[in-house]
C-alpha positions as CSV (number, residue, x, y, z in Angstrom):
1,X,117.8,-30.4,20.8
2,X,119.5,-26.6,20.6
3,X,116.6,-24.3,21.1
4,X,117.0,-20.8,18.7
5,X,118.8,-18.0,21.1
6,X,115.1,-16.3,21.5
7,X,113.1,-19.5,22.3
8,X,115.8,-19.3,25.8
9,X,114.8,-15.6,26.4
10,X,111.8,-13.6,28.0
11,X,109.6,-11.5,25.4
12,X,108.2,-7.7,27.1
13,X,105.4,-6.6,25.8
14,X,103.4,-3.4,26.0
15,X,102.4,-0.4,24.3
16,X,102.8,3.3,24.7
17,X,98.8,3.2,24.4
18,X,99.1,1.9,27.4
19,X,99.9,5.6,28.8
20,X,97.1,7.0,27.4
21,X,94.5,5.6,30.0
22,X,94.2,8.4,32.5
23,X,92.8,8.2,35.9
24,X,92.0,11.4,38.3
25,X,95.5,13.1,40.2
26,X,96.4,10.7,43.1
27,X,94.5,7.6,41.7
28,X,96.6,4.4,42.9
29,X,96.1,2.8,39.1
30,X,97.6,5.5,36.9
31,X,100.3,6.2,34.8
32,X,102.7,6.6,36.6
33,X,103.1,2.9,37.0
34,X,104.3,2.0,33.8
35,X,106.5,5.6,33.7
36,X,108.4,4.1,36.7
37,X,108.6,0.4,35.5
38,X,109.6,0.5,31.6
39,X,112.7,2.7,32.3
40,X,113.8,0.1,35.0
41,X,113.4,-2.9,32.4
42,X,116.2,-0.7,29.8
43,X,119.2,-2.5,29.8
44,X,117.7,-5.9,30.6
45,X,118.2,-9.2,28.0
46,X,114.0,-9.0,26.7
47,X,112.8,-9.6,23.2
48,X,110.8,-6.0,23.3
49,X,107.7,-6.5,21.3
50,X,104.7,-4.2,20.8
51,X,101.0,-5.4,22.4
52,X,98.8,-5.4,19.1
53,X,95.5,-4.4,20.1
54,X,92.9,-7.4,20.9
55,X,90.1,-7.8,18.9
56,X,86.4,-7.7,20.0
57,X,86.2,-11.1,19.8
58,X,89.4,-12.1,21.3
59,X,87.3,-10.0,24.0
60,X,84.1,-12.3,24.0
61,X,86.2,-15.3,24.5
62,X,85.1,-14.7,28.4
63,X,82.6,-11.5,28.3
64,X,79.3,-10.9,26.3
65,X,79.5,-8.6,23.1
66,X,76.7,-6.4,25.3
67,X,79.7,-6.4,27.9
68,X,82.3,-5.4,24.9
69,X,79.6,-2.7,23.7
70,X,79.1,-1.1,27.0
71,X,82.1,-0.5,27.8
72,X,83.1,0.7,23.8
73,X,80.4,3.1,24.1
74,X,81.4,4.5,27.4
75,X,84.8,5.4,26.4
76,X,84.3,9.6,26.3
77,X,85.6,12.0,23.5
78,X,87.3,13.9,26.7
79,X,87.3,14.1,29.8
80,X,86.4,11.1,32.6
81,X,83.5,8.5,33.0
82,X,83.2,7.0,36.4
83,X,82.3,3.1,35.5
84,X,82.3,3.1,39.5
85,X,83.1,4.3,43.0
86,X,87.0,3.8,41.4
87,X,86.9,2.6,38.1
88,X,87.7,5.2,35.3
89,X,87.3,5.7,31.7
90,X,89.0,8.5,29.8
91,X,89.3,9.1,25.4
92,X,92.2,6.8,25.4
93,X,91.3,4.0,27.5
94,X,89.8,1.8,24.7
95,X,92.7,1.7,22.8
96,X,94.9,1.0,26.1
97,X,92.9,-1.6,27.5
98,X,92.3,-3.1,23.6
99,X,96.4,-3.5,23.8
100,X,96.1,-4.9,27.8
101,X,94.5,-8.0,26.2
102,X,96.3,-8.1,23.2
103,X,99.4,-8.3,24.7
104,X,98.6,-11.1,26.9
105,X,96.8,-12.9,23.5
106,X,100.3,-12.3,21.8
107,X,102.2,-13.3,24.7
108,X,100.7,-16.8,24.6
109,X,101.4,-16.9,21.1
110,X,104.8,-16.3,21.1
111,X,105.8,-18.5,24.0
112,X,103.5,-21.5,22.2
113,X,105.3,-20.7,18.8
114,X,108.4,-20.8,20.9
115,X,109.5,-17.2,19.8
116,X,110.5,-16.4,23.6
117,X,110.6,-18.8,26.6
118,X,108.4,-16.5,28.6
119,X,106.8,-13.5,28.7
120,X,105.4,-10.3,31.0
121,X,102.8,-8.3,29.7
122,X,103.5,-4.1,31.2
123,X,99.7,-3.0,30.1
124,X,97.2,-1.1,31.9
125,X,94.8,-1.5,32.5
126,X,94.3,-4.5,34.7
127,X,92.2,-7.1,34.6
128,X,91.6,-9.6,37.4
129,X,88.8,-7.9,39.3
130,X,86.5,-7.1,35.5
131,X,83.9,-10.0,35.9
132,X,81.9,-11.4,33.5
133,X,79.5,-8.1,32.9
134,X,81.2,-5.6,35.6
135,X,84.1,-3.7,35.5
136,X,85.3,-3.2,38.8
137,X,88.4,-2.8,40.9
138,X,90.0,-0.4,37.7
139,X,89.4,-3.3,35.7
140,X,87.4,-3.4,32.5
141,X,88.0,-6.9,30.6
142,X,89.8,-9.8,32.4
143,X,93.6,-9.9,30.4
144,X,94.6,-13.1,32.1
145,X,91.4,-14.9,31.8
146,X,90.6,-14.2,28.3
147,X,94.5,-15.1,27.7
148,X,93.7,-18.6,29.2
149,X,90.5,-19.6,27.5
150,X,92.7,-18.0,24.1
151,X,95.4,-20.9,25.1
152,X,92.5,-23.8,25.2
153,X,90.2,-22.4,22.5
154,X,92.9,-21.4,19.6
155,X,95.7,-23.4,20.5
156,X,93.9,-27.0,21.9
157,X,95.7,-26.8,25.3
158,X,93.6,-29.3,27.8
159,X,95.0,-27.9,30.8
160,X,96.1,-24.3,31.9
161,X,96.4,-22.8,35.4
162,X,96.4,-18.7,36.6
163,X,98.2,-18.1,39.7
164,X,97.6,-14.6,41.4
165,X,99.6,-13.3,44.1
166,X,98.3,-10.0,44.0
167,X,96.8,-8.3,47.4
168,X,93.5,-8.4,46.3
169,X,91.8,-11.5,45.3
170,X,90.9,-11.9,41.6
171,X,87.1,-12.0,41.8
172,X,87.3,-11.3,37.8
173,X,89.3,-14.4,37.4
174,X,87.6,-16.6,39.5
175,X,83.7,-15.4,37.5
176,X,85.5,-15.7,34.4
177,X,87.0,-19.0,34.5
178,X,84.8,-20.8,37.7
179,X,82.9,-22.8,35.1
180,X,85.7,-23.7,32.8
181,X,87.2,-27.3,34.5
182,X,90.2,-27.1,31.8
183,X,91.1,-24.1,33.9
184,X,92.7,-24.0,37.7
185,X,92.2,-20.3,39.0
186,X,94.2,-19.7,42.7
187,X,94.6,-16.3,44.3
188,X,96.2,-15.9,47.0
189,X,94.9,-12.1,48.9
190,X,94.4,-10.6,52.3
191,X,91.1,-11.4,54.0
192,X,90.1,-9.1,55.3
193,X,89.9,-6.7,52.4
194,X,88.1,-5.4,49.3
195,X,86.7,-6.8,47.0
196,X,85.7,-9.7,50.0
197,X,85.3,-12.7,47.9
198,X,88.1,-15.3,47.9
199,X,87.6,-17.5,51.1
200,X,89.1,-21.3,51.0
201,X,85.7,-22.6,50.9
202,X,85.2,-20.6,47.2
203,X,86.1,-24.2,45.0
204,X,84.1,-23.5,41.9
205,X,81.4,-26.5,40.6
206,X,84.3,-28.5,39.2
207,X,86.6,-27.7,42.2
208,X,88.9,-25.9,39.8
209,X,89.2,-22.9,42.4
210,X,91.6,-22.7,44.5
211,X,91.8,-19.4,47.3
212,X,94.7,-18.7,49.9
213,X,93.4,-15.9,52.3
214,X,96.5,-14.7,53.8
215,X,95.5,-12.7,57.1
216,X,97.0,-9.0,57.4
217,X,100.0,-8.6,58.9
218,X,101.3,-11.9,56.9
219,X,105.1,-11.8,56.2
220,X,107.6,-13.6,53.7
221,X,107.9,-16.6,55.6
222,X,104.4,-17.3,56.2
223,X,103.3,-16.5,52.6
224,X,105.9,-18.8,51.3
225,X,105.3,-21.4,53.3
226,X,101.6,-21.4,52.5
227,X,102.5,-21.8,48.5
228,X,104.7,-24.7,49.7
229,X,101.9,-26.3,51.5
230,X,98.8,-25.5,48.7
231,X,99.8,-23.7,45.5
232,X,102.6,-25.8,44.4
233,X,100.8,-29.0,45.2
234,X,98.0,-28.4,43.3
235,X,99.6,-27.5,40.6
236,X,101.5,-30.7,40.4
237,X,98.3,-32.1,40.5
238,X,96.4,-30.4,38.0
239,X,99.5,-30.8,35.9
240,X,98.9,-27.4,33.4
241,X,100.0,-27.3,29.8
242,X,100.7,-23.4,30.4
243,X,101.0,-21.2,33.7
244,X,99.6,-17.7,33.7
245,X,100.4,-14.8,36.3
246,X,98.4,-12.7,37.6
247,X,101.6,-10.5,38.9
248,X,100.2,-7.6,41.5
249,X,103.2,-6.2,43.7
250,X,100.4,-4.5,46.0
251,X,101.3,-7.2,48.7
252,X,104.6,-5.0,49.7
253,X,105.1,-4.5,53.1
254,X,105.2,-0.5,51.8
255,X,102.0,-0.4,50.1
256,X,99.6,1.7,51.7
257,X,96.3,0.2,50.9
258,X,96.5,-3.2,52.5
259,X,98.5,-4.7,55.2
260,X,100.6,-7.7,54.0
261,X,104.1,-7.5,54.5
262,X,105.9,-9.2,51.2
263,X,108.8,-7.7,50.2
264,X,110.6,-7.6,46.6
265,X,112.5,-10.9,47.4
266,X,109.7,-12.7,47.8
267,X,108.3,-11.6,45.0
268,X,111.3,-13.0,42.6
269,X,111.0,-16.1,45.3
270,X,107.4,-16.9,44.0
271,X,108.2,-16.1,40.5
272,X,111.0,-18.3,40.1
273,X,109.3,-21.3,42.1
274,X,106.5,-21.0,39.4
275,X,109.1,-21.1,36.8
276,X,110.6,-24.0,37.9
277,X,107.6,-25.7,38.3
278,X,106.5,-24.8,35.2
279,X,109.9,-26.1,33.4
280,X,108.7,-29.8,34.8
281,X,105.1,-29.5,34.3
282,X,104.8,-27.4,30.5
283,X,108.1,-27.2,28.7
284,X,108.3,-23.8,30.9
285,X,105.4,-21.7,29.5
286,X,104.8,-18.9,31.8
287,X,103.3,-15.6,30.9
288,X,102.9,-13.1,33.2
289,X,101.0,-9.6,33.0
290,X,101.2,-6.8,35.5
291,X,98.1,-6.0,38.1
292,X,98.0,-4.0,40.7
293,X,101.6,-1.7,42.4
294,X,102.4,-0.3,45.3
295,X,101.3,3.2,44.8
296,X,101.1,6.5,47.4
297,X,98.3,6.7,49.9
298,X,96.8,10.1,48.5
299,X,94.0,8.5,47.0
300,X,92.7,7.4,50.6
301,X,91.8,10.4,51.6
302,X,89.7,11.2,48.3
303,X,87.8,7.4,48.0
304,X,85.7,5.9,51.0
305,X,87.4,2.4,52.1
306,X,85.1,0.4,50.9
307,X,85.1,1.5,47.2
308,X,89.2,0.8,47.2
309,X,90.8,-1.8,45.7
């Protein structure tokens, strides 16, 4: 079968409402992210697509309308709200994190409507550390969660996995989707660090959970070697219909904030292994949207440890 030219090629979504969420000078999650990583993406082979904004209840497919509401009704005319000790909303952060969502809601559509091969979702804000009724972490809804119960819910799927590799382990995720057995949520994280949830022994009441606490100091070889041993496996067990990523490059041996010691290879060495895998397991369906970066240590100085993320 000849596949269309885009069906072979990775969609890039996001928004320039994206930009408009505003954290305080210095904050690790702030624009500057997306400034520094759309200009290096020009050039590359992507469908470019905008995020369209999510709806409220695309929203509620994992958190409460009261949830929705509260946050809605946060959002100031100007100025910033402190949700808490580091999660911030300013007048544009609605829209922004409307678009977050969206994106990963359209992503999944386009790679099940074979309009693109794969996808990666550049939004802001994140999502893996909002749980059900708390933002937290800089998070305020959970993007890759909500994109996972969109690709059982709207499109029938019986089967779909998250895989995070960010620093911090997705405690938004894990609430989110702990109670879903169609869903296999693993995070692999330092321990210890904030938020402190994610230990091996965290399986979820249909053992649908699956948590990789990576001890600081943990290097390239180690971390791949521990994805050989228990995140590949048990996705060839669990056998998903679609793979999501939860892609955080906060893991970097450069990033001030934690103290794991990945570096870009092994980055693209993860990514590709979960394509591949993916190519056997679900006609290569992968979507994956952007957490946390490696960002300056300024903010240290400003936040007490144990309200980082």
């Amino acid at each position: 079968m000849n596949l269309p030219e885009t069906a072979m090629t990775t969609v890039l979504l996001t928004h320039d409402d994206c930009l408009m969420h505003i954290s305080p000078p210095g904050h690790p999650e702030r624009v500057a992210r997306l400034e520094h990583l759309l200009p290096a993406l020009k050039g590359k082979a992507l469908i470019r697509e905008e995020a369209p904004k999510a709806s409220e209840d695309d929203l509620c497919l994992t958190h409460p309308p009261r949830h929705v509401a509260r946050i809605r009704d946060a959002v100031p005319v100007e100025g910033l709200v402190l949700l808490d000790g580091d999660t911030f909303l300013s007048p544009g952060s609605w829209r922004a994190a409307l678009r977050a969502a969206g994106g990963a809601i359209r992503a999944v559509d386009m790679v099940m409507a074979g309009e693109a091969a794969n996808a990666f979702v550049a939004a802001r804000p994140p999502g893996h550390h909002a749980e059900t009724e708390t933002p937290m972490g800089f998070c305020l809804f959970g993007n890759v969660a909500i994109a996972a119960k969109h690709a059982l819910e709207r499109h029938g799927l019986g089967r779909v996995a998250v895989v995070d590799f960010d620093v911090h382990h997705g405690n938004g995720t894990q609430d989110l989707l702990r109670d879903e057995p169609r869903a296999l949520a693993i995070s692999s994280h330092q321990m210890p660090l904030w938020p402190g949830t994610g230990r091996a022994e965290e399986r979820g009441p249909h053992g649908n959970l699956l948590n990789l606490p990576l001890a600081p100091g943990t290097a390239g070889a180690a971390f791949r070697a521990a994805y050989e041993a228990e995140v590949f496996p048990a996705l060839e067990a669990f056998a998903p219909e679609f793979l999501l990523i939860s892609a955080g490059f906060d893991a970097h041996k450069a990033d001030p904030l934690a103290n794991l010691m990945l570096e870009a290879a092994d980055f693209a060495w993860v990514t590709e292994r979960l394509c591949e895998i993916a190519g056997r397991l679900c006609s290569g369906r992968v979507v994956s949207c952007l957490e946390g970066a490696t960002i300056s240590g300024r903010w240290r100085q400003a936040v007490p440890p144990m309200s980082m993320r």
